[in-house]
N, C-alpha and C positions, 0 to 999 in steps of 0.2 A: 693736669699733671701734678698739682701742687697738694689734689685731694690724695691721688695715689701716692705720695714720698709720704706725705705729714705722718700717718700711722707709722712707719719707719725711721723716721724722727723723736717722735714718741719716742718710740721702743728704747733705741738709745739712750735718751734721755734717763728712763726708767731705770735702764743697767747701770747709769752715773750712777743713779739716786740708792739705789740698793747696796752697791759698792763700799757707797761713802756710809752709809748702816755698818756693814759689816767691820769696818776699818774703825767707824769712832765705838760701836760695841765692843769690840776687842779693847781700845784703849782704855775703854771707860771701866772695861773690868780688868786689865793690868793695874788701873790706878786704885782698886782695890773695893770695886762694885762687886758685891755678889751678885752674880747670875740670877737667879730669883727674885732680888730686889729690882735687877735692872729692867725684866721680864712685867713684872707689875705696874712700875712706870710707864712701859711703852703699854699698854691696855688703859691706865690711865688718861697719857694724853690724849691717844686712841680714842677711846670712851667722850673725853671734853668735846671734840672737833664733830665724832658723829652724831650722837644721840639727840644734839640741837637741831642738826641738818634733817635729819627723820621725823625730828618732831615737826617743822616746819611742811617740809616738802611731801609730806606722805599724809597730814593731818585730814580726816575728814574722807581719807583713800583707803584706810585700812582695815581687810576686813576681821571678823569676829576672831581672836585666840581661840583655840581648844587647847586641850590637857595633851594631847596626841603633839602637834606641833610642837605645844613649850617642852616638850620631853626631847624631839628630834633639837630641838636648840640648843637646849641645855648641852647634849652630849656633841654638838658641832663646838659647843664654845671650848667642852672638857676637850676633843680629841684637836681642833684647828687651833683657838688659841690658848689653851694653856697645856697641854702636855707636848706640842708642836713646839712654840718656840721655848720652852724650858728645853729640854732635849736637846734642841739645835744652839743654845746660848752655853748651856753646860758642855754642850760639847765642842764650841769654839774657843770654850775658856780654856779647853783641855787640847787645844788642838791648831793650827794657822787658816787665816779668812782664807787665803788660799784650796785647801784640803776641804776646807768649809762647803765652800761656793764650787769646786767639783764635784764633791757628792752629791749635793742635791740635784746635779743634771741626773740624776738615776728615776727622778720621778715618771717619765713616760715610761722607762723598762720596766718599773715595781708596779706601774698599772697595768701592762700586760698580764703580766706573770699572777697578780690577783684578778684579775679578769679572767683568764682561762681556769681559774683556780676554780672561782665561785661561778665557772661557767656563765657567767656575762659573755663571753667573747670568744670564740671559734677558733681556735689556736689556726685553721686554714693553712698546714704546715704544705702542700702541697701547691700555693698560690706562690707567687715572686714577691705579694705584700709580705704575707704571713710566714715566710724563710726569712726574708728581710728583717721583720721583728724580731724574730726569736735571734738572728744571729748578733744583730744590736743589744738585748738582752744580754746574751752570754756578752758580750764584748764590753758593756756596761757595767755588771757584775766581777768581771775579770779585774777591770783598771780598778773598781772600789774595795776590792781584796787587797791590791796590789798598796792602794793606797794606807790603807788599815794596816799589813804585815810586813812591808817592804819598806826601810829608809833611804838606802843605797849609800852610796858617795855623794858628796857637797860637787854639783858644778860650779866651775870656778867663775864668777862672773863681778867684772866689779861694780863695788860697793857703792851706793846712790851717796851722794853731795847733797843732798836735801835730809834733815832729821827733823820729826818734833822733838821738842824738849820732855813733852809729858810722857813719850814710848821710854820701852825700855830700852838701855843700851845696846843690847843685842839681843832684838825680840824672836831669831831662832833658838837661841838658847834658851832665854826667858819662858817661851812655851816647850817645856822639855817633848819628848817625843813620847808618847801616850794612847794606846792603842784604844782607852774609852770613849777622844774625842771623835775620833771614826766612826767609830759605832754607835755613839748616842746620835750623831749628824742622818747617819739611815737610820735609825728609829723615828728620827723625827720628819724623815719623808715620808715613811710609812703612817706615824701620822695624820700627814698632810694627806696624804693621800686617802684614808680612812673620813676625815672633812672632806674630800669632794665627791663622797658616794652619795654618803647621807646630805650633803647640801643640794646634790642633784633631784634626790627624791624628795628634801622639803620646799624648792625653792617654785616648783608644778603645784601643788598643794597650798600655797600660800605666797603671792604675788605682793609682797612688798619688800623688796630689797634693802634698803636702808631703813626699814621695820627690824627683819631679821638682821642687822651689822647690827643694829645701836642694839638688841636684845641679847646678841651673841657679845658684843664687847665688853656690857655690863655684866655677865654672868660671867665672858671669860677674866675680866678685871675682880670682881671677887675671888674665887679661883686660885688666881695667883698670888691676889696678898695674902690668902689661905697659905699656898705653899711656901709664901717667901717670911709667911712670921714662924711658920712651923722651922724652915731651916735657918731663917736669921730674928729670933725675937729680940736685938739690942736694938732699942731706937739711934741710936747715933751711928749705926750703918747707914740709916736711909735716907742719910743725908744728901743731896744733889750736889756739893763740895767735893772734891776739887771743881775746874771747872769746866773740863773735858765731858762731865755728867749732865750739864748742861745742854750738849748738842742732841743727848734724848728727843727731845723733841721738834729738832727739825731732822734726825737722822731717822724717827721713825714713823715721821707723818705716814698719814695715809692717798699722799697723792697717788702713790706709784701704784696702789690699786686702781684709784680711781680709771687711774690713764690705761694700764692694762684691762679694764672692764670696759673701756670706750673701743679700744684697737680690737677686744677679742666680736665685739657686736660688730665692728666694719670689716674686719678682716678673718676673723675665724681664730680658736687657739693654737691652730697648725702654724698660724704665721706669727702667736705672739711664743712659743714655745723655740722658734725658730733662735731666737736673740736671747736663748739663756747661757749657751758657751759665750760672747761677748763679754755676761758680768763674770765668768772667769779670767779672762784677759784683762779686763782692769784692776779689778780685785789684787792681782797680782804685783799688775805694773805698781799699782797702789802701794801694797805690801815692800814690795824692793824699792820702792822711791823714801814712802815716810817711816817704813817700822826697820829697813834693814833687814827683811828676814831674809834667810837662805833660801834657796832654791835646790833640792837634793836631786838624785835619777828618779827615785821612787813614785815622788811627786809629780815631776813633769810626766812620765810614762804612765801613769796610772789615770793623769787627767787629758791625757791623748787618747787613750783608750774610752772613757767614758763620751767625751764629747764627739769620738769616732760613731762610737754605740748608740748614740743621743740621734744622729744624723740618721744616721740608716735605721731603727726605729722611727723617725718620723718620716720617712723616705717612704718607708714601706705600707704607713699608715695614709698616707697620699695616695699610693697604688692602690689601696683598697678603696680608698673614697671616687676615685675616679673608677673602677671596675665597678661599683653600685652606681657610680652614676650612668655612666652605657648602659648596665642594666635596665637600668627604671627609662631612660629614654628609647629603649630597646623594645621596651614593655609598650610604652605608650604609642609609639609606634604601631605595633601589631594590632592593640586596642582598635585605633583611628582607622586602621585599615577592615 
């Protein structure tokens, strides 16, 4: 019983840990980190923690480089970690963890919708999976509109008794209302999502996993202090001062992969994709406990609709895996007989 919870224990865990990212990034650039310097460091520390671990665990396993793979690397490092989290930090800077951490549930919808695009994937609009999709899509797409174009009115809800001292005094006003940070937040699931095509076609072609991370962290770590001297060349930005800049590096370790790459090989990614509305729900409480921010209609209804869409997209994508699998045992069946 204890094999079956722990992955689900995980997962949890995981939502803490990404949470508390999003909450000390936010503060760490209220206290007046640029976004692209902050973006740099997390590839930094990133880069210290793996590239040891790969040299170690993989030495002596790994086979020959070609020009073909380091080019597929190269452009997982350009599209997953440097124009990914640039995008998603510039636009958290411009926008609430809240808003943040609901948009990126759009990622199962924006992989349909580029799937049946570049014909990967059978739109099946005539199945109960494949209606399911599409109307999670539209319902996913609707709330991330809603969210981007709609503010609404302030619900009235009181005010958290816990402050830090280093937030702003009123971190909903502090992040004015900004219709760039919406939209750079989906450009950078689009993305991310652009990183799990081509990691999926190099990762068949080249069996060293913590080969490819420590080669992608280092190319995406240069990368970014490329982009972050181009838009900050004063050195005394890049300072780690105050001390909120500090928690860089345990707010952006790389456990929370680690643990998510163990749960998606026990359990599959249906089940680790499952727990991604969860880090909306903290993220939030987070947000109303330590920064004070508001909570408006626009927000809450935009992130009910996504994580509604989020469901029934994966709901639907279950009905499918289960209708191939009757199939094939359907098949085999018939075979044997």
């Amino acid at each position: 019983m204890m094999q079956d919870l722990l992955p689900a224990l995980l997962m949890v865990l995981v939502q803490f840990e990404f949470a508390g990212m999003n909450i000390f990034s936010k503060l760490a650039m209220d206290s007046g980190m640029n976004p692209y310097i902050h973006v740099a460091y997390r590839q930094i520390f990133a880069s210290l923690v793996i590239v040891p671990l790969a040299y170690f665990v993989e030495r002596g396993k790994r086979p020959p480089m070609t020009m073909p793979i380091l080019i597929q690397i190269f452009f997982c490092s350009f599209f997953g970690l440097a124009l990914n989290p640039i995008t998603y930090f510039v636009g958290l800077k411009n926008t609430t963890p809240t808003i943040g951490c609901a948009l990126s549930n759009l990622l199962p919808g924006l992989t349909f919708i580029l799937a049946v695009a570049f014909k990967q994937e059978n739109a099946k609009l005539k199945t109960l999976g494949g209606q399911a999709k599409l109307t999670g899509t539209i319902l996913g797409v609707g709330g991330a509109m809603v969210l981007a174009l709609y503010h609404g009115p302030l619900i009235p809800i009181r005010g958290s008794s816990i402050h830090l001292k280093i937030a702003a005094s009123d971190h909903s006003d502090h992040t004015q209302w900004n219709i760039l940070g919406p939209i750079l937040v989906i450009v950078s699931a689009l993305t991310w999502l652009i990183w799990f095509i081509i990691q999926a076609r190099m990762g068949n072609k080249y069996p060293a996993p913590y080969s490819i991370a420590a080669l992608m962290l280092l190319m995406g770590t240069v990368q970014c202090c490329v982009f972050g001297v181009i838009m900050e060349p004063r050195l005394s930005e890049w300072s780690l001062y105050p001390g909120i800049r500090h928690w860089l590096g345990v707010a952006c370790s790389g456990i929370g992969v680690c643990i998510m790459s163990w749960c998606i090989n026990r359990k599959g990614a249906l089940f680790v994709s499952v727990f991604s509305p969860l880090l909306l729900v903290i993220v939030a409480a987070l947000s109303w406990a330590f920064l004070r921010e508001k909570l408006y209609l626009g927000t809450v209804f935009g992130s009910v609709l996504i994580v509604i869409g989020l469901y029934i997209v994966l709901w639907g994508k279950s009905k499918e895996i289960q209708c191939q699998s009757e199939l094939q045992e359907a098949k085999e069946d018939i075979e044997m007989h």
